[in-house]
C-alpha positions in Angstrom: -93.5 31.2 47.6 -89.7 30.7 45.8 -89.8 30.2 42.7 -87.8 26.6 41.9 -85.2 26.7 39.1 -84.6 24.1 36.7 -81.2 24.0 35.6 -80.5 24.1 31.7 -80.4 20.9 29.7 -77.1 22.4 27.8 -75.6 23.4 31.6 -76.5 19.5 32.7 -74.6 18.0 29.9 -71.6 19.7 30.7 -71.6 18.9 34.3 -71.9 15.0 33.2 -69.2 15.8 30.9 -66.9 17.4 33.2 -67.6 14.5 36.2 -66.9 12.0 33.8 -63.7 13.3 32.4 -62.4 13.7 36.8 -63.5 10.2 36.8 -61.4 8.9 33.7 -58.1 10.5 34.9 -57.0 8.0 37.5 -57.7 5.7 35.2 -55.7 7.1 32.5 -52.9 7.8 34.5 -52.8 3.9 35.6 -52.9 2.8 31.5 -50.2 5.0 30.7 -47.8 4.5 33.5 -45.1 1.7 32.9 -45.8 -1.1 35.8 -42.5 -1.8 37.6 -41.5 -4.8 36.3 -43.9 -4.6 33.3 -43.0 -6.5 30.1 -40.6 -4.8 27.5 -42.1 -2.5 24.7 -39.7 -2.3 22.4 -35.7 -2.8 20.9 -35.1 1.1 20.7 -31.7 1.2 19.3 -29.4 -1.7 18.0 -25.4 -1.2 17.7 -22.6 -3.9 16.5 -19.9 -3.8 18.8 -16.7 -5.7 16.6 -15.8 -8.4 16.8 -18.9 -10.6 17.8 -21.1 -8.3 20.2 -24.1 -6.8 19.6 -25.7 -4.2 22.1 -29.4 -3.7 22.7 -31.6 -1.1 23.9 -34.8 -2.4 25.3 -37.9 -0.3 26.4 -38.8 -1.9 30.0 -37.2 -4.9 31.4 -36.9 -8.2 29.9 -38.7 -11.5 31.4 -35.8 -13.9 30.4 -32.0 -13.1 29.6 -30.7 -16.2 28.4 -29.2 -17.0 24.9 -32.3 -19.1 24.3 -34.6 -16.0 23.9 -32.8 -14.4 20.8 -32.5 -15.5 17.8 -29.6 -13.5 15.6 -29.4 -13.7 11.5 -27.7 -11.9 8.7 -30.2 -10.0 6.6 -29.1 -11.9 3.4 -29.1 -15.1 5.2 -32.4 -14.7 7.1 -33.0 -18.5 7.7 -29.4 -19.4 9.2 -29.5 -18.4 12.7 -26.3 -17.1 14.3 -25.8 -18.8 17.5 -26.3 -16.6 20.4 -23.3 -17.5 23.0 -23.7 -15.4 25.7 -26.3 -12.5 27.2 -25.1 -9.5 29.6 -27.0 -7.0 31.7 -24.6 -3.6 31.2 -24.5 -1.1 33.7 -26.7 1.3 31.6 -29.5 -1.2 31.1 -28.5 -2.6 27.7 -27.6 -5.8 27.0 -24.8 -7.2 25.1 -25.1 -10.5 22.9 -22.1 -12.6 22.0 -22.5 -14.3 19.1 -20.8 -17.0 17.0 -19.6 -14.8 14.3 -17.7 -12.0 13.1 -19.7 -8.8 12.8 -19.2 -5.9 10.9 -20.7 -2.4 11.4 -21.4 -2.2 7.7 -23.3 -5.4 6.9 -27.1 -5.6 8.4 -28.3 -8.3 10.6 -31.7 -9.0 12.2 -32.3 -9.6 15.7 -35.9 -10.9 17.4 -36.5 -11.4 20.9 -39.2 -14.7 21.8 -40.6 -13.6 25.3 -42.0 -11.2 24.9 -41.9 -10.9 21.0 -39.7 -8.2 19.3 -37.6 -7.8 16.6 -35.2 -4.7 14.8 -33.2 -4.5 11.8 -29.7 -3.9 12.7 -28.2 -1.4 9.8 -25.6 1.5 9.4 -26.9 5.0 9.0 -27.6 6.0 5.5 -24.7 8.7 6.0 -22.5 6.5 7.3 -23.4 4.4 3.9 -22.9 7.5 1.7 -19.8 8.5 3.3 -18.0 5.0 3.2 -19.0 4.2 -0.7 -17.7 7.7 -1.5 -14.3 7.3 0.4 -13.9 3.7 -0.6 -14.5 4.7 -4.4 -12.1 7.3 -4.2 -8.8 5.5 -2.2 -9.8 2.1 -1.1 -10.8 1.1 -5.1 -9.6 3.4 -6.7 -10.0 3.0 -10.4 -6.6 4.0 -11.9 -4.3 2.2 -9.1 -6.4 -0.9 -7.8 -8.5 -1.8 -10.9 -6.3 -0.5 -13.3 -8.5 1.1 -15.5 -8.7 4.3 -17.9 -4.8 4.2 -18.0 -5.0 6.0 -21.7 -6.1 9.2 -20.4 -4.1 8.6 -17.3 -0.8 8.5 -18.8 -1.7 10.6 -21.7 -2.4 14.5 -19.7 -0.2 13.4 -16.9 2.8 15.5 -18.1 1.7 18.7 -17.1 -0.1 19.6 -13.9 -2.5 22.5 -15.4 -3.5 19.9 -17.7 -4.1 17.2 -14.9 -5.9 20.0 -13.3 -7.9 21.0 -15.9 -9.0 16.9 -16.9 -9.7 15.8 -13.2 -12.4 18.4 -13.3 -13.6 17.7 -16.3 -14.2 13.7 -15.7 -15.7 14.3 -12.4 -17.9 16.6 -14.3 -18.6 14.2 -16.8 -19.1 11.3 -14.5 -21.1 12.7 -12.0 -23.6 13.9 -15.3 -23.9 10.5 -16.9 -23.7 8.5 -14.0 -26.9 10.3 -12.6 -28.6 10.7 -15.9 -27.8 6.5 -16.5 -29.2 5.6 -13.5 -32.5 8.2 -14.1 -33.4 6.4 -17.7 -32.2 3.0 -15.9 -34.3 3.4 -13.0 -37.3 4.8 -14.8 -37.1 3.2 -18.2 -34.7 0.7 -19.0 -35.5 -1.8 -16.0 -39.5 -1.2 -16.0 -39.5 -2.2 -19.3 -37.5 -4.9 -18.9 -34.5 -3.4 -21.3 -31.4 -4.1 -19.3 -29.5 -5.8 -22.8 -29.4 -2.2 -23.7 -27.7 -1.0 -20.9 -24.3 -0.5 -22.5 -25.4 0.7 -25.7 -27.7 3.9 -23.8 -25.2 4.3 -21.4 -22.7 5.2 -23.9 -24.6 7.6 -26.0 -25.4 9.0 -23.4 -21.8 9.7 -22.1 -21.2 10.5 -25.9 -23.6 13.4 -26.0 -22.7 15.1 -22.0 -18.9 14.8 -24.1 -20.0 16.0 -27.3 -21.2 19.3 -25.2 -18.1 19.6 -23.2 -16.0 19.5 -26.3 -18.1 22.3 -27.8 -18.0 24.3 -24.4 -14.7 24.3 -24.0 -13.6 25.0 -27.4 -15.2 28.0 -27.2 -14.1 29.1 -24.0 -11.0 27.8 -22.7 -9.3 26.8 -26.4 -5.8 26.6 -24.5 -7.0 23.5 -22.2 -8.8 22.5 -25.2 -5.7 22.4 -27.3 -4.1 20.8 -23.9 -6.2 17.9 -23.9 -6.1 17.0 -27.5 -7.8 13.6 -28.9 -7.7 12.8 -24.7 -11.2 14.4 -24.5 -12.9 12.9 -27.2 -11.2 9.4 -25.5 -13.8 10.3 -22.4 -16.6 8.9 -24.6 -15.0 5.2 -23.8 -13.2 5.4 -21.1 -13.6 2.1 -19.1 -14.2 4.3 -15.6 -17.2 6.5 -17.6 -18.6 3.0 -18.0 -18.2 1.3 -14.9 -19.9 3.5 -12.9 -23.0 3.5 -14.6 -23.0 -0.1 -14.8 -22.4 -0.6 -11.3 -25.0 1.2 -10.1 -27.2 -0.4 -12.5 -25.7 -4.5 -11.3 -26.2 -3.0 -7.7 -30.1 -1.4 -7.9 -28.2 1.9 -6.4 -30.6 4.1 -5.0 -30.0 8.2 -5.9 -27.7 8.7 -3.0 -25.2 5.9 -4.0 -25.2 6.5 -7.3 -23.9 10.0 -6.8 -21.1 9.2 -4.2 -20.2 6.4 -6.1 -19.9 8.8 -9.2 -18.5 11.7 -7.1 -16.1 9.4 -5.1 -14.5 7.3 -8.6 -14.5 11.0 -10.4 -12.4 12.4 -7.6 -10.4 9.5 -7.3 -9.5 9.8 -11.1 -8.6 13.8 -10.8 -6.3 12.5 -7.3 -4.4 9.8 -9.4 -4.0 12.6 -12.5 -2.7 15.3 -10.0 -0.2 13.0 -8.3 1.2 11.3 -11.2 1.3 15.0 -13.2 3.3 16.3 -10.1 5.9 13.3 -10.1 6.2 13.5 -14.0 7.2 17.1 -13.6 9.6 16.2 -11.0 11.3 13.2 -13.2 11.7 15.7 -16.0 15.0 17.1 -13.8 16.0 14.1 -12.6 18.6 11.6 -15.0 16.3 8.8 -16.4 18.3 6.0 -18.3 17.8 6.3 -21.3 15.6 3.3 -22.0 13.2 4.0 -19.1 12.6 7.3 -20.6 8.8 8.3 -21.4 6.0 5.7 -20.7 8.5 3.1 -18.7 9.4 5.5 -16.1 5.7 6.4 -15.8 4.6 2.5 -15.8 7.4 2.4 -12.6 5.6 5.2 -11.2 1.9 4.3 -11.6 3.5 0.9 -9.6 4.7 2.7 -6.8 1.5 4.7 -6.4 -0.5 1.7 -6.7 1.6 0.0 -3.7 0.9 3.0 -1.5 -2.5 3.4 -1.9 -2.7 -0.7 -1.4 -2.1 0.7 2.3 -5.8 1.9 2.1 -7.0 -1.7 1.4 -8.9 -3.4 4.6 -9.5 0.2 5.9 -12.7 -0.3 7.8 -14.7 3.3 8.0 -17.3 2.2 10.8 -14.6 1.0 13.5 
């Protein structure tokens, strides 16, 4: 008589295993699958359309399209609704809101959805940020010919071009060094410990000792464009631009990557303004001045006609 074999306790679990995972994958398959016509799952992207549109991406259709079921806000304004005018079905699936008010692709707004409930903050990429604060800084505000500030130096190594050269690089060196070392001990010290009175006071020893060690470099290695920059240099340590910058990122809570475009941008500006008003100055010296508009009238005439053509930059809009 056959002997009857008993299968394995180890070789029955896995059969129970396997039967029950065949079983579970219809099911699976069903959960994971969108439903036609299922409910929305999400606002995937979110783009400002100037002047007053605003154009959604939405995961699955939506139950309701009217007006009714969005609600529109400013981020700083977060309980004064913008009035939704109109909704539109594109032909790619998105939809297009028209709303009471002029957008701008650099400001952030919030949008939320009722049925079924969603929301998304509606903000510029951080690069996009980055690139416009360091352009603005740099033409839009510039520092010498829309605020009008750290004309001493301006007009003072604007006579020759080397020299222009040579003192553009050395602010935006300067600048970019204290404005990231202010915002460092601002971030990490002065605001935790609730110091911000003392703002000014670090800010420009600071800038003091990053100029103290320039002066000292320089002397020793380049003592022509040391020579070239005379009591100019040492002027750095109060320059009104030097300043600003660090106490602009400090008014503003800059984060790391603004405080260094705003820094790079204002430096760059400066050493733009020192180049093009060294190369004009050169250019005057051969041309027949009057006699009274010799020396710093001419100059003042000049700075005036830059500052009208780089008013041209003002209302420049980087995200249209």
């Amino acid at each position: 008589m056959a002997e009857r074999r008993v299968p394995s306790p180890a070789r029955t679990v896995r059969a129970a295993l396997t039967l029950a995972a065949l079983l579970a994958l219809p099911a699976a398959a069903t959960f994971a699958a969108p439903a036609p016509g299922g409910a929305a799952g999400a606002i995937t992207r979110a783009r400002v359309q100037a002047p007053d549109g605003l154009r959604l991406w939405i995961r699955g259709p939506l139950p309701r399209t009217d007006p009714a079921n969005f609600r529109f806000t400013e981020a700083s304004a977060p309980d004064a609704p913008v009035p939704v005018r109109s909704v539109t079905v594109e032909a790619d699936g998105s939809l297009l809101l028209r709303v009471g008010a002029t957008l701008r692709a650099s400001d952030r707004y919030h949008v939320e959805v009722a049925d079924p409930p969603l929301s998304r903050d509606v903000a510029p990429a951080a690069w996009a940020l980055l690139a416009t604060l360091f352009l603005s800084s740099a033409l839009i505000n510039n520092f010498v010919f829309t605020r009008y500030l750290g004309l001493c130096i301006f007009f003072g190594v604007s006579k020759r071009r080397e020299t222009a050269v040579g003192m553009g690089i050395t602010f935006t060196a300067v600048m970019l060094f204290t404005a990231l070392a202010s915002w460092a001990v601002d971030t990490f010290a002065l605001r935790p410990l609730h110091l911000g009175f003392l703002q000014v006071l670090v800010f420009i020893g600071m800038v003091a000792a990053v100029v103290q060690f320039l002066d000292t470099m320089l002397k020793k290695t380049h003592p022509a464009l040391h020579k070239g920059f005379g009591v100019y240099l040492v002027l750095i340590t109060t320059n009104c631009i030097i300043l600003a910058v660090p106490l602009l990122n400090a008014q503003g809570h800059a984060s790391f990557g603004e405080a260094v475009a705003l820094a790079l941008g204002s430096g760059l500006g400066f050493a733009l303004a020192l180049f093009l008003m060294s190369c004009a100055r050169e250019k005057l010296e051969l041309a027949r001045v009057p006699k009274p508009f010799e020396g710093l009238p001419i100059a003042f005439a000049l700075a005036g006609l830059f500052a009208l053509a780089f008013m041209g930059f003002s209302g420049l809009d980087f995200f249209r």
